[in-house]
N, C-alpha and C positions, 0 to 999 in steps of 0.2 A: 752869796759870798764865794762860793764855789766857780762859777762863773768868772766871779770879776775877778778874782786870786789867779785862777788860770787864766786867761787872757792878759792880765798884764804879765805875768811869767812866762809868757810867750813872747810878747812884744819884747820885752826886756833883755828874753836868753837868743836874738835874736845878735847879740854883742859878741858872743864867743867865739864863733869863728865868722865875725864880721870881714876882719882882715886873710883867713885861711882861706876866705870859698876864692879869695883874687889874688890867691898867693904868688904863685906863676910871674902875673902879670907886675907885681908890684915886683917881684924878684927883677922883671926885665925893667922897668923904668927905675927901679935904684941899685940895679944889678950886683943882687943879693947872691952870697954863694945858697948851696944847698942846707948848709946847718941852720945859717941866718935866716933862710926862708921857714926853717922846722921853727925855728926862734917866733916868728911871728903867734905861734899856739901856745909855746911853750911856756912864752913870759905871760898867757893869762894862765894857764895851770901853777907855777909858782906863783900869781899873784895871788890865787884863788887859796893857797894853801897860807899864806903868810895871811890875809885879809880873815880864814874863818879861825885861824890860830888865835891872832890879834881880838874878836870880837867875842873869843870863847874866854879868853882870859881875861879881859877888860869889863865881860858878862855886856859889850855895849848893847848885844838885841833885849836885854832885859830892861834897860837904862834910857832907850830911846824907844817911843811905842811905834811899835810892828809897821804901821803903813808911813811915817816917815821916814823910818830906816832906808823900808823898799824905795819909796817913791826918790830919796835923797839918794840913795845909790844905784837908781836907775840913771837919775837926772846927770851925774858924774862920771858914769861909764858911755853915757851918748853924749857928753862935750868931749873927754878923750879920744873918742869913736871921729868926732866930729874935726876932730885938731889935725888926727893922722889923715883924713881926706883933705882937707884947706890948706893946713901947714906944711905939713913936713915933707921931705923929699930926700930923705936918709932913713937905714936902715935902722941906724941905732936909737935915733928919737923913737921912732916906732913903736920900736922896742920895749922904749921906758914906757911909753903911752900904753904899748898891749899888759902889762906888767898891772902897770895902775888901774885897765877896766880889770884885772882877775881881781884886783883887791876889792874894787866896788862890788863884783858880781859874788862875792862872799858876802858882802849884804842884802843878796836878792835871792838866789836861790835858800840855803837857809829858813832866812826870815819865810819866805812863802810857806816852807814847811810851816813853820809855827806857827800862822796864818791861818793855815787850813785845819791844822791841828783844834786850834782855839775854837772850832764850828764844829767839829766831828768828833764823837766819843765811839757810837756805832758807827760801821762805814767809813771808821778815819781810812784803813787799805783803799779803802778804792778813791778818797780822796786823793791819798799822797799819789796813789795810781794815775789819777788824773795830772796831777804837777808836775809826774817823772815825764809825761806824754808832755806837755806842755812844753817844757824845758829842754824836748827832745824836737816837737818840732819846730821852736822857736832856734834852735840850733840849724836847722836843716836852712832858715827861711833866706839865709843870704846866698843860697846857691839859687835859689828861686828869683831873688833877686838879680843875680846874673844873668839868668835865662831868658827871663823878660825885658833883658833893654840894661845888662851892664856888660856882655860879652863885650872885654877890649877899653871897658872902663871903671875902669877901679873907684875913683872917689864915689862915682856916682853911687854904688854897692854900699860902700863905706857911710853914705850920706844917708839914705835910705835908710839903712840900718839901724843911725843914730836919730833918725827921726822917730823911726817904729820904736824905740827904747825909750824914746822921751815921753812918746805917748802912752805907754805900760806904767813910764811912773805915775801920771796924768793919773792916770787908772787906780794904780794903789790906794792914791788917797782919799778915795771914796771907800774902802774896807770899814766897817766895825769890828772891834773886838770881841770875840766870841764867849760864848756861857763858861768854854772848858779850854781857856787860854793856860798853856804849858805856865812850870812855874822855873825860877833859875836851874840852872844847869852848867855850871861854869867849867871849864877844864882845870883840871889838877894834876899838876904832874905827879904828883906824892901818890900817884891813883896808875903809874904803868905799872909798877909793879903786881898790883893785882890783876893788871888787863891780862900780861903776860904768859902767868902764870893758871890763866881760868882757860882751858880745855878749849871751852866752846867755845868761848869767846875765839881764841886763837884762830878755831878751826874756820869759825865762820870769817872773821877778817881773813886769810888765807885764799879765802874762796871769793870774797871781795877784791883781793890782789891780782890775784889771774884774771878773774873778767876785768879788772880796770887795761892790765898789759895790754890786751886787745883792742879797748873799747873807742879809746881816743886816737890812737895809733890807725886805725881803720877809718874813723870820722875825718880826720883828718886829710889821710891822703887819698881817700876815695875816690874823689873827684879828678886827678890824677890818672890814677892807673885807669879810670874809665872811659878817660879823654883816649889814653894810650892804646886801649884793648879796643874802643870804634876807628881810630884810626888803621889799626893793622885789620880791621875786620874790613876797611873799604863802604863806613856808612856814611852817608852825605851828612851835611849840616854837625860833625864831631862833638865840638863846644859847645852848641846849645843842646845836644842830645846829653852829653853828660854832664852837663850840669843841672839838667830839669832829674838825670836819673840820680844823680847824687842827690837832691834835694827827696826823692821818694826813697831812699835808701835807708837815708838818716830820719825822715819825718815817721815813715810805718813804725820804728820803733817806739812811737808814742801810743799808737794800738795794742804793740806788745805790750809792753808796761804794763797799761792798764788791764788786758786778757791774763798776764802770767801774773797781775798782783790776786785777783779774783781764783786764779786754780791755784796758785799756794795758799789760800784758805781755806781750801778742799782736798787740796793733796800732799801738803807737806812744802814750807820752802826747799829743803835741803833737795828733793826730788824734781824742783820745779826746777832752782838752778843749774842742776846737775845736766837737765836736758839741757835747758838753753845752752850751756857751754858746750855741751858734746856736736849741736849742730852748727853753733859760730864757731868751735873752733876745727872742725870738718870744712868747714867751708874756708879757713885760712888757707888751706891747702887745694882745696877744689879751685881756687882762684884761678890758679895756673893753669886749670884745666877748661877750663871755661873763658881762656883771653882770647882776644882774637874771634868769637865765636859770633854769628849772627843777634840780633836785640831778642827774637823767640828764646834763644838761650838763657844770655847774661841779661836781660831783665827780671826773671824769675827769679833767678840767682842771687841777684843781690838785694831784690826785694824779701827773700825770706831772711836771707844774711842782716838784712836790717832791723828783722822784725824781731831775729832770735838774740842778737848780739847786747841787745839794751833792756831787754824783756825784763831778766833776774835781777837786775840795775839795784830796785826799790828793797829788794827781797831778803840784800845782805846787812842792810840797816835793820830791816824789822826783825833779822835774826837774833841782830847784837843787841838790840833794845830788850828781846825777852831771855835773852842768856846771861845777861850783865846784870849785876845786881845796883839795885836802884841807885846808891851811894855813889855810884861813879860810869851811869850807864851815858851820861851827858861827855865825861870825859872819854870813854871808849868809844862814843861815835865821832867827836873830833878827832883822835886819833885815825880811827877808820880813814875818815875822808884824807886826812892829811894823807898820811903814808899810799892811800893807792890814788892823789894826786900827783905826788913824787914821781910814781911808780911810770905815770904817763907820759914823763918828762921826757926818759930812757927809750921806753917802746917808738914814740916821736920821731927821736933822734935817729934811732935805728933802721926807721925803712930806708931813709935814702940812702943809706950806706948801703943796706944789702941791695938796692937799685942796680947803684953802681956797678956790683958783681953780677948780678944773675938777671938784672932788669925786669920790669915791672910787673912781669909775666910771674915768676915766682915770689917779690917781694912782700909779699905777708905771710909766708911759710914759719917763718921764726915768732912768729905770733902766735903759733897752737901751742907753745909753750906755756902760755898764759891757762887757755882753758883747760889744760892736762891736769894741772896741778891743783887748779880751782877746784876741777870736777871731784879729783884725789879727797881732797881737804872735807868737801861738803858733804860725800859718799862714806868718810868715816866717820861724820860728826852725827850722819843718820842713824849707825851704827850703835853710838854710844847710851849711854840713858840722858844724860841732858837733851837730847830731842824732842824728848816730852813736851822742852817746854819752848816750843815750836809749835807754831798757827794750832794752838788750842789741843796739843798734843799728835798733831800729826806727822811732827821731825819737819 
């Protein structure tokens, strides 16, 4: 189960920046401005926030069992996938369409959780570890897909995509439901006031908010500034090099995952994430220092960058899961995800602006704001006495 749960959560998360790794180009064939082109990620991050909203309140992953959910909302996020490669030739459908797979992909990443959960009682960390990795390099897999044979063609990427998602569902429904399948958990609003006001909770959503400001913001336009930094470096073949580097950027993070879900069992999340943020967000600003630089450089660079920036990912859920008290620990992680979904809309939005001004050389500078605050937040919550009750007492 572990196995087939990852592998189609890979096929599947293969949808989210189906339309981003060819942003560029789809920008030039419907001659997108620069927000519109940020619009193409953005509308799945709001759909993703409205879709796990909707299914926490409706309790529909309780309502519908686990591998139809997936497999139905994988099968509905690769025909939307599949409409904007065939149909469309505007921005704005696009748009509805990228909107609508965020809504479906609230019924896959999730549900996998609970999937995995249902098998693992010991070992669930390194499960969920497994599906952060999953999810991370099924995310990376459409720049891979360009590398190999869609440089200069977008549908072809966009088709691919929605083929690989079809067959993830395929996959789902071959799952069983497990010995220690989770039990409801529905969101409550009647339940922020407590989130609020509980300390750790706070601290660790807090520390969850910062790493999100970074996290998508950087996935996002990587591919970008990497195209931009081989081109001023004078390396042949540009596009295909950065888009195979942009695909190991985002994919090693599924390594991390899995390596920092295993040493925050050992050493504490609140210290696990604190690194990762202090060397992703060193590295927003190393960026600039390392543009333009030969591949011996800026390969390292943003392979560490990739490894560090998604590592702590898993780390700020399992924080809130044991700081929150049982009655509304279901409602504080929909919360969680909602708000530093939001959060990614903003961060998005804002490279190309700062583009504009400083160019692409320093455009992720304004991004170490994200991990300052994070690191701030998770460094006091080690602090406090509810750390305790952190990875078995370790903070």
């Amino acid at each position: 189960m572990l196995v087939l749960v990852g592998v189609a959560e890979l096929f599947a998360m293969t949808l989210w920046f189906s339309a981003s790794a060819v942003g560029p180009e789809l920008a030039a064939l419907w001659s997108l401005s620069d927000a519109e082109t940020a619009w193409l990620t953005n509308a799945v991050q709001l759909g993703f926030v409205v879709g796990a909203l909707l299914s926490a309140t409706l309790t529909i992953a309780d309502t519908i069992r686990p591998r139809y959910l997936f497999a139905g909302s994988a099968f509905a996020g690769a025909g939307a996938t599949a409409l904007i490669a065939g149909v469309v030739d505007g921005g704005f459908s696009a748009i509805v369409l990228r909107f609508l797979t965020g809504v479906t992909l609230a019924g896959v990443y999730p549900t996998g959780m609970k999937m995995m959960a249902g098998w693992f009682r010991e070992g669930r960390g390194l499960a969920i570890g497994v599906l952060v990795g999953a999810l991370t390099v099924g995310s990376a897999a459409p720049h891979l897909l360009r590398a190999v044979g869609g440089i200069g063609r977008p549908r072809v990427v966009l088709f691919g995509a929605a083929g690989i998602a079809a067959v993830g569902g395929v996959l789902a429904l071959g799952y069983r439901e497990g010995p220690y399948q989770p039990g409801t958990a529905p969101f409550d609003p009647g339940a922020i006031r407590r989130i609020v006001s509980d300390r750790g909770v706070v601290l660790a959503n807090t520390g969850y908010f910062g790493h999100m400001w970074e996290l998508y913001a950087v996935w996002t336009w990587i591919p970008v500034y990497l195209l931009a930094s081989l081109e001023a470096g004078g390396v042949a073949n540009p596009e295909v090099t950065a888009a195979l580097l942009a695909f190991g950027t985002i994919a090693i993070g599924g390594v991390g995952a899995w390596l920092a879900g295993s040493a925050a069992d050992r050493w504490g999340r609140s210290l696990v994430t604190s690194v990762s943020m202090v060397v992703s967000g060193t590295a927003c600003l190393l960026a600039g220092v390392v543009y333009g630089s030969s591949l011996l450089v800026l390969v390292p660079f943003v392979l560490v960058w990739g490894f560090f920036i998604v590592a702590d990912s898993a780390q700020f859920s399992a924080a809130v899961s044991e700081l929150a008290e049982d009655s509304y620990v279901g409602s504080a992680l929909t919360l969680q995800t909602a708000i530093g979904f939001l959060i990614t809309i903003g961060s998005i939005q804002l490279i190309p602006l700062v583009q504009n001004v400083v160019g692409w050389q320093w455009a992720f500078a304004p991004l170490v704001v994200g991990p300052l605050v994070g690191t701030a937040a998770m460094l006091a919550l080690r602090r406090l006495p509810e750390s305790a009750q952190l990875a078995g007492g370790k903070g």
